[in-house]
Each structure stands twice: as C-alpha cells, then as structure tokens.
N, C-alpha and C positions, 0 to 999 in steps of 0.2 A: 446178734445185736448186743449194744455193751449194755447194763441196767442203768437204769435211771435211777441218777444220782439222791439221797433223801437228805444231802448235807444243805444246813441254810448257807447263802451268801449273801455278803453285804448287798446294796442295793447298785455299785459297780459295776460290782462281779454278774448281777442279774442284768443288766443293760448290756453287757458284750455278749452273755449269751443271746439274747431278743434278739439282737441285731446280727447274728454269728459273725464279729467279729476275732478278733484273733486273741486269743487270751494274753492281758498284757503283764508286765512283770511280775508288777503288781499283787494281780488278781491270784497269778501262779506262784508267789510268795507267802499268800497268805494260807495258798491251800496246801503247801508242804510244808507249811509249819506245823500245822493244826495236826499231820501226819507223823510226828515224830514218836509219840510214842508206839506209834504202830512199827513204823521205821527200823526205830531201839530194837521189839519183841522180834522181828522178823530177821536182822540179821544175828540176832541171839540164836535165834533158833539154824540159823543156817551154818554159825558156826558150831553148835556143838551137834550135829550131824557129821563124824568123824569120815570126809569124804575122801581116804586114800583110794589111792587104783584099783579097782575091782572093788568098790566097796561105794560109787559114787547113787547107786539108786536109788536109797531112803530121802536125798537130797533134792535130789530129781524128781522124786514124787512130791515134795513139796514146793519145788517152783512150779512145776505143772498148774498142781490143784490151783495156786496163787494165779496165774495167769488165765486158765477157766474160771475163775470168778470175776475174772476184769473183763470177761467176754469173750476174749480171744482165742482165734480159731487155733487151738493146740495138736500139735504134732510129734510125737515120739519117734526118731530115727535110732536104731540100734547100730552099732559100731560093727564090721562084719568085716576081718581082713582079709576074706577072700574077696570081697566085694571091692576092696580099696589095694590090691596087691599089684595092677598093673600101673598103676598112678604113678607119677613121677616122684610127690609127695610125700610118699608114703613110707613110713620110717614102722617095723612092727616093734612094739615097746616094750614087750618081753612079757605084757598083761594080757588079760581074759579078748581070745578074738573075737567072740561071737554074742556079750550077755551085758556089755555097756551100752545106756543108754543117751542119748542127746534127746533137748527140747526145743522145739524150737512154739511160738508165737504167734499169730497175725493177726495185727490190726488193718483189717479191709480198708483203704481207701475208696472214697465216694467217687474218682474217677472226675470229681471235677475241678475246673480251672485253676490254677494257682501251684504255686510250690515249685520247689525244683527239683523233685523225686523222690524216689521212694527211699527209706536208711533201714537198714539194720545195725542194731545193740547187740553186740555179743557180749559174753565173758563164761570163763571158764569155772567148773564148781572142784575138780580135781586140786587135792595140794599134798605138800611136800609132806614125810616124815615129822614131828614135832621135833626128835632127837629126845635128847636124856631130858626126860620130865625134872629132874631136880635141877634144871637151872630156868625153870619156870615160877613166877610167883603163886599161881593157881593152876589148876589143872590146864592142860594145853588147850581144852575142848571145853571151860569153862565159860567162854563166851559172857565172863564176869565185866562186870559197868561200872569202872573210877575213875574221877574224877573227868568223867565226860569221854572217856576211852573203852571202846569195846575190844577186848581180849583174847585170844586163841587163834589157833592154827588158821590160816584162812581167812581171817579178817579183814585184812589189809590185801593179801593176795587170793582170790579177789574176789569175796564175797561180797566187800562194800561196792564195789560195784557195779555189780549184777544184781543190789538192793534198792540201787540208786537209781538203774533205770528201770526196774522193774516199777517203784512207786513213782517214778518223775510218768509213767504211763498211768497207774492210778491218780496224780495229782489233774492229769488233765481230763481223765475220763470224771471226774468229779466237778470238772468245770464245763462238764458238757462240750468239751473241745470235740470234734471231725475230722480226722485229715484227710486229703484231697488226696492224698499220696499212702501206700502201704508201706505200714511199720511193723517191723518183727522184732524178734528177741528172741535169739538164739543163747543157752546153757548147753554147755557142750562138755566132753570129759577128755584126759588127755593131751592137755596143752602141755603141762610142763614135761611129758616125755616124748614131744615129738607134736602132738598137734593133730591125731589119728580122729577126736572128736569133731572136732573144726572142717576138715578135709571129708568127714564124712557129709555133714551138711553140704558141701562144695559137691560135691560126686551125686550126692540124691538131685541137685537144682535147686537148691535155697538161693536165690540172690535180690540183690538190692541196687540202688544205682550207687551207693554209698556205704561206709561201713566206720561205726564208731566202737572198738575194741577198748571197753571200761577197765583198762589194768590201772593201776594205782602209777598216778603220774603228776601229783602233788598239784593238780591243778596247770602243766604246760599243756601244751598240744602239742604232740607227738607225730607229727607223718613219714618220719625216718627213723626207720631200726635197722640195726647190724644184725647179722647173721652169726648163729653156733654151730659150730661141726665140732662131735663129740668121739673123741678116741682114743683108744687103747695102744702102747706103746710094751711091750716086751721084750727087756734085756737078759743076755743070758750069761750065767758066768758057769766057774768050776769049782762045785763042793770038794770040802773038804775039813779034816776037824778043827775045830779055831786054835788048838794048840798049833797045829801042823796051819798056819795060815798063809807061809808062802810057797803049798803045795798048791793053794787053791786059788781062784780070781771072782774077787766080790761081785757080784752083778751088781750091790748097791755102789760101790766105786764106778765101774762104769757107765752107771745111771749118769754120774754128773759131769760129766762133760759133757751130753745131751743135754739134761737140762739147761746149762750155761748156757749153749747155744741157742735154745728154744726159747729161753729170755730174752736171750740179744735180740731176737726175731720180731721181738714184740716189740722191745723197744726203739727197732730200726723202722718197721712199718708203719709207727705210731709218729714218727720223725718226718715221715716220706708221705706221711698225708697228711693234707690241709682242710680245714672244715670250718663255716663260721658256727654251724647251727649243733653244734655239741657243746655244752659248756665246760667238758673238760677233755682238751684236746687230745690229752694222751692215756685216756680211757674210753676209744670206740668201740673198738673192736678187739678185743684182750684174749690172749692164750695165759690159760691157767691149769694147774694141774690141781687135780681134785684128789686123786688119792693114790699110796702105792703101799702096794703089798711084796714084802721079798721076804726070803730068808725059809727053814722050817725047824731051826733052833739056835739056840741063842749060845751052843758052842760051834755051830757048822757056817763055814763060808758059804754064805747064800749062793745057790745055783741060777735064782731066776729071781727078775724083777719084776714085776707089773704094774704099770701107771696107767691113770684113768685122767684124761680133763675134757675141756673145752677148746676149741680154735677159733676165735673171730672172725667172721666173713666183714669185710667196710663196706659199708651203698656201694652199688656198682660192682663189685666183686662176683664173684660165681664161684658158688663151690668147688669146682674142677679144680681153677686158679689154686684155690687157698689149699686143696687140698695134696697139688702139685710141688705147691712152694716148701712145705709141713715136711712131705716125705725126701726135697731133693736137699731141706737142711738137717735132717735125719742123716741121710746118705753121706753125706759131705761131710759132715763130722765126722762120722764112723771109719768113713774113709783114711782121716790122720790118725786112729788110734787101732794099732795091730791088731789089739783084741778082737776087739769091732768089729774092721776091715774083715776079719777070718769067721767072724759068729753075726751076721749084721742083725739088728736088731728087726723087729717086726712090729709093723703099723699096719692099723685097722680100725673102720670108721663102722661107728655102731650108733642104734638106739637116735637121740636127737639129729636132725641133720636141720637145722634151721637157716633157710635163705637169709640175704638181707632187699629191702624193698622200699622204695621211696613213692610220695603221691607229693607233686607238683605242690610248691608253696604257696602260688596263685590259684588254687583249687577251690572253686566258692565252697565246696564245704569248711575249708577252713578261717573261712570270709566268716561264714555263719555260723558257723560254732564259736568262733570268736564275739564275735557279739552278742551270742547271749553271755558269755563268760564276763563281757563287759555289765551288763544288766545287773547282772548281781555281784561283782566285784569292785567294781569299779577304774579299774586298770584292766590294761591288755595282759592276756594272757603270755606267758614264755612260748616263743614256739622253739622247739629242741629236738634233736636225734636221739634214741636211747640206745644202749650200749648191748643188749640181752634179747633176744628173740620173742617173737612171741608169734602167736597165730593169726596175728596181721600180713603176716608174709604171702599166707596160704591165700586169703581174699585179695588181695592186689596181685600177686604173682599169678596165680593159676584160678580165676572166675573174675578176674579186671574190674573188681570193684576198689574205686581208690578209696581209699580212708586210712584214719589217725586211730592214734593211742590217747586216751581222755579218759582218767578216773577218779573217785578223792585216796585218798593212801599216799603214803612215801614210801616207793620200791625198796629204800634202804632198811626198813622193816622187816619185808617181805623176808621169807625161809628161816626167819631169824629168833631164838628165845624172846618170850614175851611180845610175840605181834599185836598190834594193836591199830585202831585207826579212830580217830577222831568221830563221834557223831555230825558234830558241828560238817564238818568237811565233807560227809555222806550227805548232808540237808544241802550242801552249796552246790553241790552236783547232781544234786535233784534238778534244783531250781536251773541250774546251766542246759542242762540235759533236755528239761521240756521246754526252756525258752527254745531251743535249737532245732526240739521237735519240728514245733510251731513254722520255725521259719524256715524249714528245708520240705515239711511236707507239704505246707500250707495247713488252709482251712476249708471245710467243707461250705459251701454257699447254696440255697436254692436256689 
C-alpha cells in the first residue's frame, strides 16, 4: 500500500480526493510544483552517480530505494546473456553478461472500472562516455545548477526523464490518486549499446498494454523511430616505406572511393523516401561513419584500414534489407576498382542492431498523451519520427506493446560537451506525464 500522504491541500484539491475524482490539472500542478526542489536534489544526484556500462548499480540502487518509498512493488531483474542469447534481439555489448542490474516498479491497479489500461514508463540510466573533460565547463558528473540548467553526463539523456516520471508518480501519490489500471516504471541498463537492459525486462514478462519511453524529445510525441545497424568495414592495402610509396597501395586511398559511394547511398535513399512526419526529410535514417583507424607509422603506406559507423534502417525497412543493400554497394564499387576487385574489402555487423518500429497515429495513447500535453501547454504537441534508435523498438517489435517516445531534453544535447537540460522542462513533463497517467489508467472508484 502506497503511505498516506501528510502534505496539506488546498481545499480543491481535498474535494477530488472525497469524491475520488480524477486529479485535475490543476490540483496536479500545484503538487509538482511544490516538488521541485526535491525534483532539482534527485536528478543531482542521479547525475553525478557516473553510470557507465558495468558500472550502472550505485544508480539503480538509488531509483530502487526512491520507488520502495513511494510504495511500489519493486523488482530487480539482472541482465544474464545466457538467459537472452536465443532471442532475436539480442545484440552482446561487449559488457558484464551476468552482474547488471534493471528496476523495474508497480503500481498495483484496483482492478476497477475505467481507463484504458495499463502503461509502462521506461527509461534508461546507462550513458555515453563524457569524452575529453576539458572541453566541459565543470566536471562531467558535476550535476552543477545555472541558470535554471542542470549539468553533466546523463542529464538530458536520460535521467531527466526517468526523474520526471518517477516524481509525476510521486505527484499523484501525494494527491491520493488510485489507478484502476497498473502502472510500472522500468530503469533499465544498456540502451545505448543495443538495448540488452530493456529486452531483458521483455524476456522475464514485464508488460503493459502501453509503453511511454521518456528519452529527451523536446516535448513531441514520438511513435516512429528508424533503425541503426552498426558496422565495421575493413580495407586492405600493401605496406611499404613512405619513401618507397609507389611500391605500396594505401588502404587509406582505397578507403575513398567506398566511402563516396556509401555517401551516395545515403543521399539516394534519402531522395527515394517520402515521409510527412519527420521534420527533416533528408535526415531519417542516415549512414555515418564514426571512426577509422589505418596506417602503423607515419613513414609506411598503411596495410589496413578500419572503419566503424552506423546504417539507417527507414520505418518499414528490416535489417536484412538494409543490410543487403550496405554489402551489395560495398561490392559493386569494389568491383570497378582492380585493387578491390583482387582484395575485396570485409563487412561485418556487430554490437547495436536497432530495428526501426512504428505505433499507429490513430493510437488512443496518443490521443491521451496528447491531451494532457495540451493541459499544461497549451498547444498540441509536434507529433514526429526520430532518426536514432532507441529501446522502443524492443517493446513494439517483440512484446506488441505500442508506444511513443515523450521526454523533456533536446536529443541535440544528448552525447554531447556540456549536456544539460532545463528544470523548467523536467517540471512540464511531470505535469504531462501524470495528467496522462490519470487518463490512460483511470481512477480508482468504490
């Protein structure tokens, strides 16, 4: 049972409780306001718990404890890749198989009349590297507070918000709110290399009729993502000493004319699909190259190249497809260039494999999430595509619960020096969050 709230309410706010009506904007405005400084202290502290891969527990211990004081039934699933190795899903991240944990939540529904089911809140506590600490203004894990922006690794992606629905559950348990419907809160570990966290709640039985994935989404609503397929590309050439350079064949030379091609690729497919609901048509689904390592001195004609990026999957696409396409314009280039043609290069898909996944636009969860978004903004929300993967795929694709992407943050932050995210915008997706509660799980009634 959740405890009995000792906060005073206006004399409103005491009349919907009497009557167990449904907490109105209002009422749930005033109680996450009154929340902020808790709000502030809570994602302070969640950011400077430095929660790289294999390192996310301290973190998890404290959403846990947070969520056993709000009442709810808590459950610790450990990440085990023998347990997740036959899955379709299942991508191994190159981290700890057997000693990460996930959280997941529940809030027991009473089981009576009203609502339209039961939702799950996810979001992930794992993040990226910070990178070179000197091109930060404070420490990465500083989790320092200016001028109304909280700071470090993980703020924006996406501790605000998994702070945000963690208190928009506090706000209503504080108004005495009941759902009719069961509501969870999964923390999970592992999103950003594959999603091993997420998939594991998926495999134990965690489900919902519904699923709201709190990544930083500047306030759209999200129910279409593209897909990443992540791979490694090795070219080979023939050493030899940079004096002596037309004994040898650069592999960084014959890097580029694949690349060229693999440009073109992107920006042909990007030409050949139409979409209204992305707002920038020719950034859905993007191949990028993230990194290459060649050469082993800086007098010898490099022998071997190695590139590392991403592939795009579009809605609708299947990794087969994309991954079919990738290797037959690998091939086809190689094929005009002798070198090549005699040494062909070598592709191979590793580590992320992110589908892409759409939930129906006419979907009443997005009916009602919309509407509370209207409640305390006052305008309709964007509804939009986003271009990057995330572990929304896992729940719509493989356990058929449809849901959106809804968080406060701007993704353009996200992996980025100096992350940060607005408090204000943490407090607006509070207030979105539990209006939304309200009207997908219902309210408890005697």
């Amino acid at each position: 049972m959740l405890r009995a709230s000792r906060f005073t309410f206006p004399a409103h706010n005491q009349s919907e409780m009497a009557a167990n009506l449904p907490p109105s904007p209002e009422s749930i405005a005033y109680i996450v306001d009154d929340l902020r400084p808790q709000v502030t202290a809570f994602l302070q502290e969640l950011v400077r718990s430095p929660s790289l891969p294999n390192r996310e527990g301290p973190v998890q211990e404290i959403i846990a404890a947070k969520l056993r004081g709000l009442g709810l039934a808590v459950e610790t699933l450990t990440t085990r890749f023998d347990a997740l190795a036959g899955h379709p899903a299942f991508d191994d991240d190159g981290f700890s198989p057997d000693s990460r944990v996930n959280v997941v939540g529940r809030w027991k529904g009473s089981g009576a009349e009203g609502g339209q089911g039961s939702l799950l809140l996810n979001g992930h506590v794992d993040v990226v590297s910070p990178g070179d600490p000197s091109l930060w203004s404070d420490d990465p894990w500083s989790g320092s507070l200016r001028d109304g922006r909280i700071f470090g690794r993980g703020s924006c992606d996406m501790k605000a918000g998994l702070t945000a629905g963690i208190f928009a559950i506090e706000a209503l348990h504080r108004l005495g709110y009941r759902p009719a419907r069961d509501l969870l809160l999964s923390s999970v570990i592992g999103e950003e290399s594959g999603g091993v966290g997420a998939l594991t709640t998926i495999v134990a039985g965690v489900r919902a009729d519904v699923v709201v994935v709190l990544e930083p989404t500047n306030g759209a609503i999200c129910p279409v993502q593209a897909g990443a397929l992540t791979f490694r590309l090795t070219v080979q050439g023939r050493a030899a000493h940079g004096a002596m350079k037309s004994e040898g064949v650069s592999a960084i030379a014959q890097f580029l004319p694949l690349f060229q091609a693999i440009e073109a690729l992107d920006l042909q497919r990007h030409r050949d699909y139409t979409t209204a609901i992305y707002p920038n048509p020719a950034n859905v689904a993007p191949i990028s190259i993230g990194t290459i390592r060649g050469g082993e001195w800086h007098s010898t004609v490099p022998e071997a190249v190695v590139v590392e990026g991403r592939c795009g999957v579009f809605p609708g696409e299947s990794p087969a497809q994309v991954r079919a396409l990738l290797a037959a314009t690998i091939a086809e280039t190689a094929s005009a260039h002798p070198w090549l043609a005699a040494h062909p290069p070598r592709l191979e898909w590793f580590e992320g494999q992110f589908e892409s996944c759409a939930t129906p636009l006419d979907h009443p969860l997005l009916t009602t999430l919309a509407a509370a978004h209207r409640q305390v903004h006052g305008t309709e929300p964007p509804v939009q595509g986003v271009p990057y993967g995330a572990d929304l795929r896992l729940f719509v694709v493989h356990a058929a619960m449809p849901g959106v992407l809804y968080g406060p943050g701007d993704v353009r932050l996200a992996h980025a020096a100096n992350e940060s995210v607005g408090v204000e915008e943490v407090m607006d997706a509070m207030k979105t969050i539990a209006g939304m509660v309200v009207g997908w799980c219902g309210v408890h009634t005697d």
